[in-house]
C-alpha positions as CSV (number, residue, x, y, z in Angstrom):
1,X,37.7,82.6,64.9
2,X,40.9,84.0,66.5
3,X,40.6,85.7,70.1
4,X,42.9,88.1,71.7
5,X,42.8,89.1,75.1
6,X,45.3,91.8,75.9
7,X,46.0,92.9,79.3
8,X,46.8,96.7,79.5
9,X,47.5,99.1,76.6
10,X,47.7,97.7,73.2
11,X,49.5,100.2,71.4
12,X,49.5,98.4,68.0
13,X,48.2,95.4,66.2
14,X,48.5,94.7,62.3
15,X,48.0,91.9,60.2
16,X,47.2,91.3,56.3
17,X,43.8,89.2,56.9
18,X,42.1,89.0,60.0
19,X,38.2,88.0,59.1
20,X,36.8,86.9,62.2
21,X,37.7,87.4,65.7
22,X,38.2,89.7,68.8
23,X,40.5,92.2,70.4
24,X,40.1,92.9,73.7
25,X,42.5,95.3,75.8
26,X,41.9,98.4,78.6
27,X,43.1,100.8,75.6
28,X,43.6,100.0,71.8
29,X,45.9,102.0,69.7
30,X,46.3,101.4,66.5
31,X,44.7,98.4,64.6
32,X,45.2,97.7,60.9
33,X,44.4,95.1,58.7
34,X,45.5,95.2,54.9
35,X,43.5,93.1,52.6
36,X,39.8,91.4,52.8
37,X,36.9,91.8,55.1
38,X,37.1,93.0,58.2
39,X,34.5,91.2,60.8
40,X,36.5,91.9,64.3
41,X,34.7,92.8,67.2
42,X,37.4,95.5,69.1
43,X,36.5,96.5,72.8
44,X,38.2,98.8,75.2
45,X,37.3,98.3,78.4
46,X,38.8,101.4,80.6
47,X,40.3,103.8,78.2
48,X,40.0,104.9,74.3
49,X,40.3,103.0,70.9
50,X,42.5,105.4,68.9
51,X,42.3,104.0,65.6
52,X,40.9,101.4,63.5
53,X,41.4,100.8,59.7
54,X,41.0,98.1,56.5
55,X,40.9,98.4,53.0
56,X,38.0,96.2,52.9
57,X,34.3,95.9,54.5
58,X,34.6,96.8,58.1
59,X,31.6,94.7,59.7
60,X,32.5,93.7,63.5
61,X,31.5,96.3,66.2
62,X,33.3,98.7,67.7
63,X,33.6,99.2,71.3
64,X,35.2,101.5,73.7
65,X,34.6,102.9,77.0
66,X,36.1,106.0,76.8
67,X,36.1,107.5,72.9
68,X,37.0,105.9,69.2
69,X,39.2,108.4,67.8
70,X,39.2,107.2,64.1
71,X,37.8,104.4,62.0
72,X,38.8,104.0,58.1
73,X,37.8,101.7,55.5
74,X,39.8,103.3,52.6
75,X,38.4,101.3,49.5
76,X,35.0,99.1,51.6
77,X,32.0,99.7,53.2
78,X,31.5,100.4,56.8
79,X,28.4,98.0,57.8
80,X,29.7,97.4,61.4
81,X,28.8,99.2,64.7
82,X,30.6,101.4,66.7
83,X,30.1,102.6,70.4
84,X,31.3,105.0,72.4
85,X,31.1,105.7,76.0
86,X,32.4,109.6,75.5
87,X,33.1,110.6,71.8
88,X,33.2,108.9,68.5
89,X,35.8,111.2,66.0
90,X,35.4,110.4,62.9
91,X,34.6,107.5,60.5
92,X,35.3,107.4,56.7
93,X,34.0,105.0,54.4
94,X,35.0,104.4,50.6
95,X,31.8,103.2,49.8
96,X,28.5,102.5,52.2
97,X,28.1,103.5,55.4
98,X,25.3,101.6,56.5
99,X,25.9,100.4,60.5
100,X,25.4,102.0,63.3
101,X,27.0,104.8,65.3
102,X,26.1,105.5,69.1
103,X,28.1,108.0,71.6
104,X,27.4,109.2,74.7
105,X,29.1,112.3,74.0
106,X,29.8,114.0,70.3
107,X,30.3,111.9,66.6
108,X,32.6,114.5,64.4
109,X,32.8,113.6,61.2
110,X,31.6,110.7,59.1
111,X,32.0,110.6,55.4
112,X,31.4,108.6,52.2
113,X,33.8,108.9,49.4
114,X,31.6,107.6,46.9
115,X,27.9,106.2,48.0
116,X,25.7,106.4,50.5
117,X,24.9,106.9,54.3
118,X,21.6,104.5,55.2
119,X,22.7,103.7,58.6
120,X,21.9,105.4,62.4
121,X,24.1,108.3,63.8
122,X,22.9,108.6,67.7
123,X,24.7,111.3,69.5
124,X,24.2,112.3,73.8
125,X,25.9,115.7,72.5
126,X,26.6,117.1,69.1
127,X,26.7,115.7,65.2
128,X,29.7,117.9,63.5
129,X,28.8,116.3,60.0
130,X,27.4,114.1,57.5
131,X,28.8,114.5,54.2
132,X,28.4,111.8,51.2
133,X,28.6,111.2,47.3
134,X,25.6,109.9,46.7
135,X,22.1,109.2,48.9
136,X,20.8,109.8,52.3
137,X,18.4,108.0,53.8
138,X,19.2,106.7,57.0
139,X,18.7,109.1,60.5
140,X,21.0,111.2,62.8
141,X,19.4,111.8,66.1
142,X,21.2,114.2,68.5
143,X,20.7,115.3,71.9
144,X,22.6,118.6,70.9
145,X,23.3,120.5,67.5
146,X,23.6,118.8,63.9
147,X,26.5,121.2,62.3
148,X,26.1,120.2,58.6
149,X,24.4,117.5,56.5
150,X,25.5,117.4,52.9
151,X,24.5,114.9,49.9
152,X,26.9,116.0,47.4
153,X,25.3,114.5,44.1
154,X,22.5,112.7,45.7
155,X,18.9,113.1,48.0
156,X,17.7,113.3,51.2
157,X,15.6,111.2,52.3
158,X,16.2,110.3,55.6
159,X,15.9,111.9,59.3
160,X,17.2,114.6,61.0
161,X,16.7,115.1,64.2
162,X,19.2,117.8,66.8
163,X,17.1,119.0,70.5
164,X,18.8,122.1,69.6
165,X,20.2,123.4,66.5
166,X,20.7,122.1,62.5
167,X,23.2,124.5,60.6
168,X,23.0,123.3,57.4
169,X,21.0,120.3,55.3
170,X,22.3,120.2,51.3
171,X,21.1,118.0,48.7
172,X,19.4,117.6,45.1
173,X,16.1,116.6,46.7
174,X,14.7,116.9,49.9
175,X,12.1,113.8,49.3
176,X,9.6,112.2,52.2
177,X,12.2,113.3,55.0
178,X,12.0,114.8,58.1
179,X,14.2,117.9,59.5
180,X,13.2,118.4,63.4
181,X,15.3,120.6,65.5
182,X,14.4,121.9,68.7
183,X,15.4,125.4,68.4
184,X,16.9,126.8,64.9
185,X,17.3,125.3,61.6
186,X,19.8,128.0,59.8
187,X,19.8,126.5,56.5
188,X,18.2,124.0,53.9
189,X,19.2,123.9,50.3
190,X,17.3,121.9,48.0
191,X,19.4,122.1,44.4
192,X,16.0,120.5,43.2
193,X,12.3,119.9,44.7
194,X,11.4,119.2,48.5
195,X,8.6,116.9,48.3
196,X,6.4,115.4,50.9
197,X,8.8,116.8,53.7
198,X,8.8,118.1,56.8
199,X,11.2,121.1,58.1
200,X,10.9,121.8,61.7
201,X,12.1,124.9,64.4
202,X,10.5,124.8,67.4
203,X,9.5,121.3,67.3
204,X,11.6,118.4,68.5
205,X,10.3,114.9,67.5
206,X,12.2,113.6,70.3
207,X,14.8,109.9,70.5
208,X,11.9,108.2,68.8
209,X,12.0,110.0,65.3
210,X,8.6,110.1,64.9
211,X,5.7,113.0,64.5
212,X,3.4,112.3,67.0
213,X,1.8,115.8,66.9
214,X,2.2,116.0,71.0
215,X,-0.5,113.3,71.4
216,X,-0.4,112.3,75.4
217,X,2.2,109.2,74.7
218,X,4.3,111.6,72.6
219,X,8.1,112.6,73.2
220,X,7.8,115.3,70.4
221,X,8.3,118.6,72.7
222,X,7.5,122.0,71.3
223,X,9.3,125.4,71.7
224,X,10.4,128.3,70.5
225,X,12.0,128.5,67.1
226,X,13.3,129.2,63.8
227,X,13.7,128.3,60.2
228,X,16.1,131.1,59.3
229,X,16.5,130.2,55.3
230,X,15.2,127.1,52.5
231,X,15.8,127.1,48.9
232,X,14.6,124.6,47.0
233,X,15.1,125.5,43.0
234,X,12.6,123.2,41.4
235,X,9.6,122.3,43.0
236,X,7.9,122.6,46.5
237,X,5.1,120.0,46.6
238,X,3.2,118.4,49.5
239,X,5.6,119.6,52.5
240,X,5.7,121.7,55.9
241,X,8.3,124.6,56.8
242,X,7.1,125.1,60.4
243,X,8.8,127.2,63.4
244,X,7.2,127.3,66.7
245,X,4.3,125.2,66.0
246,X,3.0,121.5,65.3
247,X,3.6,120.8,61.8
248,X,-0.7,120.6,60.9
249,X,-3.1,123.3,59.8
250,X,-5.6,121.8,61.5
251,X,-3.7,121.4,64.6
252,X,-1.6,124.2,64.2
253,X,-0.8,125.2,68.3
254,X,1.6,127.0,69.8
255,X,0.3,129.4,72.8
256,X,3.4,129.7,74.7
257,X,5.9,129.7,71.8
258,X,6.8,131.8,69.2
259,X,8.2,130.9,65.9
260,X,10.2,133.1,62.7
261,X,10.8,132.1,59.4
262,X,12.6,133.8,57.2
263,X,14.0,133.5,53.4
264,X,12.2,131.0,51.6
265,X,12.5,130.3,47.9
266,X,11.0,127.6,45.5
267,X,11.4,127.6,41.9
268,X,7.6,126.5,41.5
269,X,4.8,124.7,43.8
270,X,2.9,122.2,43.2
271,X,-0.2,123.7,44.8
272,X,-2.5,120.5,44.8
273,X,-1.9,117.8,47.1
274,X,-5.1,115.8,47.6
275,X,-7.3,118.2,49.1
276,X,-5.0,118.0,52.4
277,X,-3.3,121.7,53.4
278,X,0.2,122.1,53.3
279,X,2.8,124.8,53.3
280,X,4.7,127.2,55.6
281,X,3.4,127.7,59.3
282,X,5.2,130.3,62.1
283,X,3.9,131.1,65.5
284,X,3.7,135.1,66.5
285,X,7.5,135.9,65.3
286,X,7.2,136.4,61.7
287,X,7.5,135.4,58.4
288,X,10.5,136.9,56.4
289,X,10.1,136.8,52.7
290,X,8.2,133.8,50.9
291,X,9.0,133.9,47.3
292,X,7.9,131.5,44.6
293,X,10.0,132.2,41.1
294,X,10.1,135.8,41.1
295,X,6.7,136.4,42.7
296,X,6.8,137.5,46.4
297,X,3.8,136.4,48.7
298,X,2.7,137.3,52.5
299,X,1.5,135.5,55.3
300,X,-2.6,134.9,54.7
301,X,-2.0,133.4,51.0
302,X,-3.8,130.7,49.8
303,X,-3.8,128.6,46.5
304,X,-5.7,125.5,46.9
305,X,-4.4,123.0,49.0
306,X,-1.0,125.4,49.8
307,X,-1.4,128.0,52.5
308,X,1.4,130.8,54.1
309,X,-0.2,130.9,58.0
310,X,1.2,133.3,60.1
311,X,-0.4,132.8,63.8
């Protein structure tokens, strides 16, 4: 392991190989390394890190006091950490991005050139966007608004969580995920089937990403709220659009909130689902237009275990 300890402002540091070590300096510029694997832990300990990049697997962590402008691993993976004390800008992967992002502030952009995101995304502020080739599954959790999430040719199956606001989720499938936002969720595209999902206005399932249906050791808070559009053009099977309410039938509640939904389309639903009730919940507000192929239904319809409940 090499170790450098820089006094001050490092403006720039390159080197062809560099596969374990540290950097350490009040502010880092620019740090580049050409070829191999990149496991170098880089802290900042007063100002910002302005930009890190490899060709290869970026695995060290990633620290800076103030914020990491830009982090590139043009043809690896990124399976590092990174942490910022104000923002993170942006990271871009070739291939995986499977570590860990945390900033106290805002994360802009993160993006996959050819695979998939599996990693965490923890933001005090907003999440601008998440945009990959292939797969989803790992979890963005932000104390503000979630601007876009996009699987290009892949699924989501991962967490979503914004106290405030998600614009837009895209993907082929929506499958066993969760989509929580504590106010307004303006759009969810399924260019398949949303299976065994949740999609959430109103309710926020809080830091801890689970649904705890408000129980008394619960950080899931419920408010007002919206699901403003979801299109899923196969199947709709075994999932929960909700706004303004908990995410159960049985437990639906919500007397000091008040939640609208309103463009929903599926190609087809699965209507069975094991005898337990599933379907499309909004408090007082209203219910736009439900609409299954070309058939248009209302609040109050039931087939089997699927239900439209308006209230």
């Amino acid at each position: 392991n090499t170790h450098f300890d820089f006094g001050g402002y490092l403006k720039s540091f390159q080197a062809v190989q560099f596969n374990a070590g540290t950097i350490t300096a009040d502010t880092v510029g620019t740090v580049k390394v050409k070829q191999d694997r990149f496991n170098v832990d880089i802290h900042s300990q007063v100002g910002d890190i302005f930009a890190i990049s490899t060709t290869g697997d970026m695995d060290g962590a990633i620290i800076a006091a103030g914020s990491i402008k830009k982090i590139t691993s043009s043809k690896g993976d990124f399976n590092g950490s990174a942490q910022a004390g104000e923002d993170i800008g942006a990271v871009m992967a070739y291939g995986d991005i499977n570590g860990s992002l945390i900033a106290e502030n805002n994360i802009g952009k993160i993006t996959s050139r050819t695979d998939d995101f599996t990693g965490l995304a923890t933001a005090g502020g907003n999440i601008d966007m998440l945009s990959v080739y292939d797969n989803i599954t790992g979890s963005l959790n932000a104390q503000g608004d979630i601007k876009k999430i996009i699987a290009k040719g892949g699924d989501f199956t991962g967490i979503a969580r914004a106290a405030n606001e998600i614009g837009l989720l895209q993907a082929n499938n929506i499958d066993k995920a969760i989509v929580s936002a504590g106010s307004v969720i303006r759009k969810v595209n399924a260019k398949a089937d949303i299976n065994k999902s949740y999609i959430m206005g109103g309710y926020d399932i809080g830091g801890n990403l689970l649904i705890e249906l408000l129980s008394d050791t619960s950080d899931d808070q419920l408010n007002d709220g919206s699901v403003l559009s979801v299109t899923a053009k196969g199947q709709f099977d075994g999932s929960f659009i909700v706004a303004g309410s908990t995410p159960d039938f049985l437990l639906a509640s919500g007397d000091t909130t008040s939640g609208y939904i309103g463009k929903v389309k599926f190609g087809s639903i699965d209507n069975t689902n094991s005898n337990v009730n599933f379907g499309i919940i909004a408090n007082k507000t209203g219910i736009g237009e439900v609409r299954v192929g070309r058939q248009k239904f209302l609040p109050g319809y039931v087939d089997q275990d699927f239900s439209i409940y308006l209230f």
